[in-house]
C-alpha positions in Angstrom: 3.1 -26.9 39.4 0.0 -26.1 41.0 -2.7 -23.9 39.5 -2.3 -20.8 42.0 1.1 -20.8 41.2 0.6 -21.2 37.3 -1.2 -18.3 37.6 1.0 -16.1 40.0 4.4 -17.0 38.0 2.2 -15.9 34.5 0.8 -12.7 36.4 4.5 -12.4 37.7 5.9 -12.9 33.2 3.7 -10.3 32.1 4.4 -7.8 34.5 8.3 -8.3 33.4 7.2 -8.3 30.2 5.4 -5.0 30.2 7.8 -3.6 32.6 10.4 -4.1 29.7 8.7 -3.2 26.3 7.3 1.0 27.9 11.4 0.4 29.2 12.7 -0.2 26.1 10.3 2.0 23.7 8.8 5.5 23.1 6.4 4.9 20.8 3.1 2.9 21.4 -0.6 3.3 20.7 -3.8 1.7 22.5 -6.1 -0.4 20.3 -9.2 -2.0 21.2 -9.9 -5.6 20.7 -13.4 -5.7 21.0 -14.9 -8.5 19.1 -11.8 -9.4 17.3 -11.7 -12.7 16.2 -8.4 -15.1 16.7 -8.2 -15.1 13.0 -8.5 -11.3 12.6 -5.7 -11.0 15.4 -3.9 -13.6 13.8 -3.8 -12.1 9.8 -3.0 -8.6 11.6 0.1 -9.7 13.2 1.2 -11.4 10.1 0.7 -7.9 8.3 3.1 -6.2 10.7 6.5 -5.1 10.4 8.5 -7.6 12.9 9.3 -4.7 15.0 6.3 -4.2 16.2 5.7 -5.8 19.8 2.1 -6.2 20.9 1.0 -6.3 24.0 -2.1 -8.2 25.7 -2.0 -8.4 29.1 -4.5 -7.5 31.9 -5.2 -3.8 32.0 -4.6 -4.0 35.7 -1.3 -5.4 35.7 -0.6 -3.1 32.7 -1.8 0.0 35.2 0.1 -1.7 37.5 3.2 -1.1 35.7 2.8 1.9 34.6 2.2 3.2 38.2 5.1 2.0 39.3 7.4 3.6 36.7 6.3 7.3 36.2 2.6 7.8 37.1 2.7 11.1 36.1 4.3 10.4 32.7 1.5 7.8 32.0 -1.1 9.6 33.3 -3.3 9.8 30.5 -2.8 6.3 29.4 -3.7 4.7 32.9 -6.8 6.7 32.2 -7.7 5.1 28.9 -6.8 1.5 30.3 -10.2 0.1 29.9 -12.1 -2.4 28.4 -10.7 -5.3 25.5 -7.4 -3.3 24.6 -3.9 -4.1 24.2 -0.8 -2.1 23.7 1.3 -2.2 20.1 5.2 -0.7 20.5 6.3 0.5 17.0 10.0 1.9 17.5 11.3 2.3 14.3 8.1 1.4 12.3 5.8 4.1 10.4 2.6 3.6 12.7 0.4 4.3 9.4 1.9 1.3 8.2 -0.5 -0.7 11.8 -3.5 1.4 10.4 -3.6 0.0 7.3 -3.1 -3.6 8.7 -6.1 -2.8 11.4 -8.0 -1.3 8.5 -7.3 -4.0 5.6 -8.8 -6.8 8.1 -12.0 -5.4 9.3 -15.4 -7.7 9.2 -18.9 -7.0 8.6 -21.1 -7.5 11.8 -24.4 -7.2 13.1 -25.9 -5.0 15.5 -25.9 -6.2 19.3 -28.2 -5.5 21.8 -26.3 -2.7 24.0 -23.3 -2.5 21.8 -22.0 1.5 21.6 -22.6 2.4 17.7 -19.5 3.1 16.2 -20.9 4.9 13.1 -23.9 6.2 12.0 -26.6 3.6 10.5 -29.0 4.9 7.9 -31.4 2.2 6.5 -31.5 3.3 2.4 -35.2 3.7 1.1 -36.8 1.1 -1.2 -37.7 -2.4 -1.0 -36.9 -4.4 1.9 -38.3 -8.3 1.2 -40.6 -8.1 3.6 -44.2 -8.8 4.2 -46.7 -6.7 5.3 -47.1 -8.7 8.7 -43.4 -7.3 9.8 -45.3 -3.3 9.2 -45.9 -3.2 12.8 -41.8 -3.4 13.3 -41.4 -0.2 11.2 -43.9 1.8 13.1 -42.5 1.0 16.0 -39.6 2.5 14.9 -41.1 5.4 13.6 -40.3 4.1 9.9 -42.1 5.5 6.9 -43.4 2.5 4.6 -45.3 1.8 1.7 -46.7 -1.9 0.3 -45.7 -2.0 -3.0 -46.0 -5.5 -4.8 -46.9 -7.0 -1.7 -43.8 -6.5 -0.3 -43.0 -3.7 2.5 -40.5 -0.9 1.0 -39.0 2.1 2.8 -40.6 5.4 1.8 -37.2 7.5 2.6 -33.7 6.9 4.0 -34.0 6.2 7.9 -31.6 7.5 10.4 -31.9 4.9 12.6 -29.4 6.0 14.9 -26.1 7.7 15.2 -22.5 7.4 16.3 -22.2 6.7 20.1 -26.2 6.1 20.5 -26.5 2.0 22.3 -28.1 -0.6 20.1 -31.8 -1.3 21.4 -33.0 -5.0 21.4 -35.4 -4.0 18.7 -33.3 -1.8 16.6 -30.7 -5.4 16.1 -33.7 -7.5 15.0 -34.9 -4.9 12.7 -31.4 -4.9 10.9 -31.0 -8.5 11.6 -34.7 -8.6 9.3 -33.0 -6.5 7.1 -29.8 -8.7 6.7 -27.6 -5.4 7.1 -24.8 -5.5 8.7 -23.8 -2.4 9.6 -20.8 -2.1 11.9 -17.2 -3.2 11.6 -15.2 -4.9 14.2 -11.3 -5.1 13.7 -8.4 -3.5 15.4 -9.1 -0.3 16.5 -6.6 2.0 17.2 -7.7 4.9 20.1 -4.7 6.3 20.3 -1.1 7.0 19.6 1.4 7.8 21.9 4.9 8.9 19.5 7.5 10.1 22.0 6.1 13.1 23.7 2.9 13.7 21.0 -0.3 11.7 21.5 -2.9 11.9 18.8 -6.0 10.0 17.1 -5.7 7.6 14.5 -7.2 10.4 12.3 -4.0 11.5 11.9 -3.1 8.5 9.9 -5.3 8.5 7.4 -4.1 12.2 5.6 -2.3 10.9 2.4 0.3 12.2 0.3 -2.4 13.5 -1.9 -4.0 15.4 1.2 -0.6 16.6 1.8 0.0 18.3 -1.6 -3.8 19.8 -1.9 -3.7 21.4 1.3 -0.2 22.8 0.1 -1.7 23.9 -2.9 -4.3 25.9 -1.3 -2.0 27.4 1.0 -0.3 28.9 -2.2 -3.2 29.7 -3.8 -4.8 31.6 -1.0 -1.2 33.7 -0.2 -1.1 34.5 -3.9 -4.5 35.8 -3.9 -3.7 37.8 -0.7 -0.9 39.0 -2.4 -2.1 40.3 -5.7 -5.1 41.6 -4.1 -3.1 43.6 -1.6 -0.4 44.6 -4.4 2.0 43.2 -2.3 4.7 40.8 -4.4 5.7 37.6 -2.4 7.2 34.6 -3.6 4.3 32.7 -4.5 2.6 35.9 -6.3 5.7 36.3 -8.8 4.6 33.9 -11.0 1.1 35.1 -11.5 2.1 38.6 -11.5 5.0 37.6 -14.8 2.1 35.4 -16.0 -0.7 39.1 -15.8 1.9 41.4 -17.2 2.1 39.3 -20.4 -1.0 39.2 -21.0 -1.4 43.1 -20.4 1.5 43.2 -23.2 -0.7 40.8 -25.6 -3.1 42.9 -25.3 -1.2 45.6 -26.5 0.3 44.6 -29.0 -3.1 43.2 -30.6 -4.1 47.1 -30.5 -1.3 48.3 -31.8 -0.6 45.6 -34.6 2.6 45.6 -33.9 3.7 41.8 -33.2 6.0 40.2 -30.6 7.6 36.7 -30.7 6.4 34.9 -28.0 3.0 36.2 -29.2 3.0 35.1 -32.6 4.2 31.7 -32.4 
C-alpha cells in the first residue's frame, strides 16, 4: 500500500475509533502527555483497570470528531484540545483509581529552558558544593551567598520562581549546578468530564479522612451554634445531656449527697 494511503486509511481508523469510544461512553478526562516517557505510559496502562480506554490520536482529528457529533455539547473540551494530550474513557471505573496510577509513576526532571513551571521552586539555604568562581551565577540571580569553607552556601531559601513563571536559560543551568531536579513529569490529568460534571483533578485527591474531618467540623460548628443560641438540634443533644450532668455533679458535691453514676 502506498505511504499516502497508509496514512489516509490510519487518519481514516482513528477517526472511527474516536467516533466510537465519546459514542459509547460518558465519562472521560483530558491528560497531558508532556514528556512522558514510553515506559511511564507503558507502567500506567498496566496500573489501570481494563476498562479504561485511552485515547491518543491527533488533537485535530479528535476536534474533528467532536465537531461533528455535538459541537455544542463538547464545547469546552474542543477548547482545551491542545498540546501533548490524550483522552482516557473510564465507564464503570472510579476515576481516583487513574489518579493514583498517574501520580504513583511520576519522575524527577530537570528544569528546561522555556518549559511552563508547574510548581513553585525554592532553592533551600546552606551549602551548595560549589566554588567561589560559580558566585557570579548567584548574583545574577539575585541570590544571597556566603563562602564558607571554601565552598559557596546559600545565605536564605531562594524563591527562584513560581508556578506558571517560564524557565530562563540561566535559571536550568543554575539548578542543573545544583543537581536539583525540581519538576515532575507523568500523566497529568487537566480535567474530568463525569456525565454532565466537569471538574479538576483536585477533586481526586480529598480522602476518606478529609471526608470525615470536614464532617466533623460541620457538627462541631452547628453544635456550637446551637448551644450558643440555646437552640437544641440534633447534634447539640448530646452536649447539652453531657452539660446538664455535670451541672448535677456539681451539685451533688455541694450538697454531699451522692449519686451513682457519680460515685463509681
Amino acid at each position: 500500500m502506498p505511504a499516502i494511503a497508509k496514512t489516509l486509511q490510519h487518519k481514516t481508523d482513528m477517526y472511527n475509533t474516536a467516533t466510537n469510544l465519546f459514542s459509547t461512553h460518558k465519562n472521560f478526562m483530558l491528560m497531558s502527555i508532556k514528556r512522558v516517557q514510553a515506559t511511564q505510559l507503558k507502567n500506567v496502562k498496566a496500573a489501570l483497570d481494563d476498562r479504561v480506554k485511552l485515547l491518543i490520536a491527533k488533537n485535530k482529528i479528535v476536534r474533528k470528531v467532536l465537531l461533528d457529533l455535538d459541537a455544542t455539547k463538547y464545547a469546552e473540551l474542543i477548547d482545551m484540545l491542545k498540546g501533548d494530550v490524550v483522552l482516557a474513557f473510564f465507564d464503570g471505573v472510579d476515576p481516583k483509581s487513574i489518579f493514583e496510577a498517574c501520580e504513583n509513576n511520576m519522575r524527577k526532571a530537570l528544569a528546561i529552558p522555556g518549559d511552563c513551571a508547574p510548581t513553585d521552586v525554592i532553592i533551600p539555604a546552606g551549602p551548595t558544593g560549589l566554588g567561589p568562581e560559580k558566585i557570579n551565577i548567584f548574583q545574577a540571580a539575585k541570590i544571597g551567598t556566603k563562602i564558607n569553607k571554601g565552598l559557596i552556601d546559600l545565605a536564605l531559601d531562594h524563591k527562584l520562581f513560581v508556578t506558571g513563571d517560564l524557565v530562563t536559560f540561566s535559571d536550568a543551568k543554575l539548578l542543573s549546578m545544583l543537581r536539583i531536579l525540581p519538576f515532575e513529569f507523568g500523566l497529568n490529568i487537566i480535567k474530568i468530564f463525569e456525565g454532565s460534571e466537569v471538574y479538576s483533578k483536585d477533586l481526586l485527591k480529598i480522602t476518606e479522612e478529609d471526608t470525615k474531618n470536614t464532617i466533623h467540623e460541620a457538627i462541631a460548628l452547628l453544635a456550637s451554634i446551637s448551644l450558643g443560641s440555646s437552640t437544641t438540634s440534633e447534634v447539640s443533644v448530646p452536649y447539652e445531656i453531657r452539660n446538664a450532668f455535670a451541672d448535677i455533679v456539681k451539685i451533688s458535691l455541694a450538697s454531699g449527697f451522692k449519686i451513682q453514676e457519680f460515685s463509681n
